[in-house]
N, C-alpha and C positions, 0 to 999 in steps of 0.2 A: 387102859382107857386114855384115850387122845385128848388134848386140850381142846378146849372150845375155842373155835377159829377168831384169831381179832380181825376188827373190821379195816383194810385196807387204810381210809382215812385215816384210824389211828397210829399205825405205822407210819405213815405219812407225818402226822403230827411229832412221833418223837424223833425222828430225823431231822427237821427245822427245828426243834428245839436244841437239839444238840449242836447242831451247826449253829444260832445263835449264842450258846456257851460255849463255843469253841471263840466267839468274840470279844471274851473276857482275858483273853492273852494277851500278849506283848507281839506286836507286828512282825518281826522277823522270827521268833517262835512261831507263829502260825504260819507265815510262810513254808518254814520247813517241813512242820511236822501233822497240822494239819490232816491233809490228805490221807496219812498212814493213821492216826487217829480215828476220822471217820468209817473208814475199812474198816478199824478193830472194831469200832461200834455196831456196825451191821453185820458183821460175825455174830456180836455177840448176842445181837438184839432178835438174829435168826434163832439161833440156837435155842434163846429164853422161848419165844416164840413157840419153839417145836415141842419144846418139854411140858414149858407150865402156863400157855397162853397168856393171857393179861398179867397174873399174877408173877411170872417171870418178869415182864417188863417191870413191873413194880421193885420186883427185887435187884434189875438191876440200876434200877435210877438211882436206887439208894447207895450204892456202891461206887457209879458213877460223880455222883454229887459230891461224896467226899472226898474224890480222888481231887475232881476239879477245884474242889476248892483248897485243898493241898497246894497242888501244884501252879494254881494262879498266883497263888502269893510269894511260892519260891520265886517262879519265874519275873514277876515282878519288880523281886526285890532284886534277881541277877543285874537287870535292865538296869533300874537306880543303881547298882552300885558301878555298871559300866559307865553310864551317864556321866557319874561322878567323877568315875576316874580319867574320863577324857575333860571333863571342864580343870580336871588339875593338873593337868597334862601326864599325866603315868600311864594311859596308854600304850600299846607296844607301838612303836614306829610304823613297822614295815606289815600291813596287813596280810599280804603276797606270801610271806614268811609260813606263816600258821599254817599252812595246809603244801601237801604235795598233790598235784593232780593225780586222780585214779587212773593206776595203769590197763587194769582189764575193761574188758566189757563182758556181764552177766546174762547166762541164762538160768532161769530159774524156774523148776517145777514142785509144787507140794502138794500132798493132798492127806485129809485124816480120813480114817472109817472106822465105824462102832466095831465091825468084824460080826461073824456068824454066832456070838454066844452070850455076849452083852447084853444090857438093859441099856445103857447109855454109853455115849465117848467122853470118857475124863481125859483125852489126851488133848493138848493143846500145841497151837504152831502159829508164827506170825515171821514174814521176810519184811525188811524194809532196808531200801535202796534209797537214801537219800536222792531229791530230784535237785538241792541246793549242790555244785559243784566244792565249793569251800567246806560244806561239811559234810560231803561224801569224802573227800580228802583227807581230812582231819581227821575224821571218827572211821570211816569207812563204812561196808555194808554188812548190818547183824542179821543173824538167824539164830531164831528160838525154841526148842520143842522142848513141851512138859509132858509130863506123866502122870496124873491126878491118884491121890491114892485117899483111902477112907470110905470109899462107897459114893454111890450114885451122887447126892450134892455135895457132899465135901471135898470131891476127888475134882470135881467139875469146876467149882471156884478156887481152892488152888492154883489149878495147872492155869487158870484161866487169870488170877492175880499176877501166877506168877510172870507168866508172858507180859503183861504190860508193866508190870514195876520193872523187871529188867531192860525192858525196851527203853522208858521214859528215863530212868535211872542213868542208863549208859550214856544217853544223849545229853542227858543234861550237865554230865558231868563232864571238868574241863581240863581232867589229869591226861597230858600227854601219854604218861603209861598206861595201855591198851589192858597188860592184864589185870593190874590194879582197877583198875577202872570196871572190869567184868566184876571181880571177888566182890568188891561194892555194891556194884548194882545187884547181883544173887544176894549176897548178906541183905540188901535195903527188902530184897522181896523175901527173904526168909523172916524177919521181921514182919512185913506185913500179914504175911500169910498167920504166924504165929499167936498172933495179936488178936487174930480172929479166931484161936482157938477150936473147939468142937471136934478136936484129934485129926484136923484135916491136913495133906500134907501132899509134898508132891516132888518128881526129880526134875531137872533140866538140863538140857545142854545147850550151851552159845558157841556160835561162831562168827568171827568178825573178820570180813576179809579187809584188809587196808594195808594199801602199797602192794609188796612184794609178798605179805605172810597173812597164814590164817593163826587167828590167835583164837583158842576153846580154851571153856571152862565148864566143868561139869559136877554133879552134883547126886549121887542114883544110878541106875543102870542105862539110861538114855543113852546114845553110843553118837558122836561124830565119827566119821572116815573119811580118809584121801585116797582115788584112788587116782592113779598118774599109767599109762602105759601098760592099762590091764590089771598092775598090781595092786595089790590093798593094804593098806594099813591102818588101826585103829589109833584114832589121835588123842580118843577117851580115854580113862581108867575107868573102870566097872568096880559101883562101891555095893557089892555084896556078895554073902556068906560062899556062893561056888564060886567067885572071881577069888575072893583071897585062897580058896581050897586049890584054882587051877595054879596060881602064882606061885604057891608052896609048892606045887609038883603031887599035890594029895590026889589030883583026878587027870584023868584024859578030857580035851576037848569031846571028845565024843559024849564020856559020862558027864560031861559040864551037862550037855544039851539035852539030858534025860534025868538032871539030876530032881529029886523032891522035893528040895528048896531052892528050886532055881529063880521062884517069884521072891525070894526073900532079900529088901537089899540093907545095909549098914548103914545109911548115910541118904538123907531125904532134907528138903527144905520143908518148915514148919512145927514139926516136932521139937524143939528146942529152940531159946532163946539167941544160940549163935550155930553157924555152922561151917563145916570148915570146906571149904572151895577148892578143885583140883584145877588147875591152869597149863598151857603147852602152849607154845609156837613151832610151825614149820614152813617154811618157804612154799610159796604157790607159783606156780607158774604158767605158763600156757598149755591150754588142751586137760590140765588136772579139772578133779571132780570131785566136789564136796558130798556126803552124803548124812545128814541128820534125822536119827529118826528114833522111836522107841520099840522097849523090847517085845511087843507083839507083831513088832518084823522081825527081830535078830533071833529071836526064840524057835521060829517056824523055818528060818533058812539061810543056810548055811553060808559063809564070807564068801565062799567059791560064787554060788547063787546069784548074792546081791552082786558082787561085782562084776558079773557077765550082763545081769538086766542093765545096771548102769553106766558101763561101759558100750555096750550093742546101742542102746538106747535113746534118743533126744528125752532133756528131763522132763517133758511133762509125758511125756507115753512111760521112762522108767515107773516116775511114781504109780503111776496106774499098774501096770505091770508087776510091779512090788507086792502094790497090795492084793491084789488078784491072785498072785500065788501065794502069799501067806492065809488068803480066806478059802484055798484050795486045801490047805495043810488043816483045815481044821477051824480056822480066825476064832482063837477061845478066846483073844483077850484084841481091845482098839489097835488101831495101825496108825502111825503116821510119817510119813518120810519127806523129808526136801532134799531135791537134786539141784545143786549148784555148777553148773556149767563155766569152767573161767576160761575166754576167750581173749587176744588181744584186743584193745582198744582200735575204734577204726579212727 
């Protein structure tokens, strides 16, 4: 049964409303991030939309409201205590200092799909390319894909928390170490997620391009890969029960990819009070290619597979492509993939 269609003007309405609470920030906070905010809002506010018509939007304002007012007051108090500390002079001197100019230039494709067997998509995905050059530099550019797990609405606010706590979390944080900085932000969003209870839960992987390296952390069977000159390499570790059986040498990749518990993973955000974070770097460099995605891609086809689609490919025809033949396999479970293009800077 379809939701009862909301009226255009109301949509309308919660968009100006959000974009007036997004006034409630600090000026060079909403300069940055802003923009990447309202995008997640009208993801989000589609999706509610699609599912639970009005009564979705209602549940997401509520979700919404307490994030904002969360983070109005961090960021706030960020602001005073920078204020403060240049009226005392302990400022850093050299502002130039803080950031390296970003070397590449991005192409980016993503796209999710419920797949041929689903009721709903719990998988979730969000890119943001800072448009501020100092903290494109500084921070670099993240990408996120979750994996919703617990059923139709648990699995869907999960993957859907999780994406913006880690997004908002990394940004806001001001630890020059990049992987510290990731285990943080997943920890802040394992946290949130947990706190909300109802056994809902969910995986992630992040990628942060900045400078010369990508730096993942991951969390679940959600997989990052590099692929540079055709070849492939997985930059994740896979937390469950057939990744540790393949590691042992107990199974062939073959039997991984037909095994009975291959849905089954060891390590989820939400489920517990802490969770422990697996983190990599590796050198990037020109012409490589990021690929982020979950396992109702990797499950349907094969490393060879993917890294011929995304290698042949410009990233926004791979992702389509991706998903196209995993819903050809069957699509039993949501797809989502982002292709990362790294180009030199012109």
């Amino acid at each position: 049964m379809e939701a009862t269609p909301t009226p255009k003007r109301f949509v309308s309405l919660s968009e100006r409303l959000y974009r007036l609470l997004l006034l409630s920030y600090p000026k060079k906070f909403r300069q940055t991030y802003s923009r990447e905010m309202l995008l997640t809002f009208r993801d989000c506010r589609r999706e509610a939309l699609r599912q639970y018509g009005t009564q979705g939007i209602a549940h997401l304002w509520n979700f919404m409201l307490r994030d904002l007012a969360a983070t109005v007051v961090i960021e706030h108090y960020k602001t005073f205590v920078t204020q403060w500390k240049r009226f005392l002079g302990l400022e850093e001197k050299e502002y130039a200092t803080l950031f390296t100019p970003f070397k590449f230039s991005l192409n980016v494709g993503q796209r999710t799909d419920i797949g041929r067997q689903r009721k709903s998509n719990e998988d979730n995905m969000t890119t943001i390319i800072p448009e501020d050059p100092e903290v494109l530099g500084k921070r670099g550019a993240l990408f996120v894909v979750s994996d919703g797990l617990g059923g139709h609405e648990k699995g869907e606010v999960a993957s859907e928390l999780a994406v913006r706590a880690i997004s908002e979390a990394y940004y806001q944080d001001e630890n020059d170490n990049v992987e510290q900085s990731l285990r943080q932000a997943i920890q802040r969003a394992n946290t949130a997620i947990h706190q909300r209870g109802n056994g809902m839960g969910t995986t992630c992987v992040v990628a942060v391009l900045q400078g010369d390296t990508v730096f993942v952390a991951n969390v679940g069977d959600s997989r990052a890969y590099l692929i540079r000159d055709g070849q492939f390499k997985q930059i994740s570790r896979d937390h469950s029960i057939v990744a540790e059986e393949l590691r042992a040498g107990l199974i062939t990749k073959e039997q991984a990819r037909n095994h009975p518990q291959i849905n089954i993973i060891t390590r989820c955000l939400g489920t517990s009070d802490d969770v422990e974070v697996d983190t990599f770097a590796e050198p990037v460099q020109e012409g490589d290619l990021l690929l982020l995605c979950t396992d109702g891609l990797t499950n349907q086809l094969t490393d060879e597979e993917l890294a011929k689609i995304v290698h042949e490919l410009q990233p926004t025809e791979s992702v389509q492509q991706l998903i196209e033949r995993a819903n050809e396999q069957g699509g039993p479970d949501n797809i989502t993939a982002i292709v990362v293009q790294v180009s030199s800077a012109a």
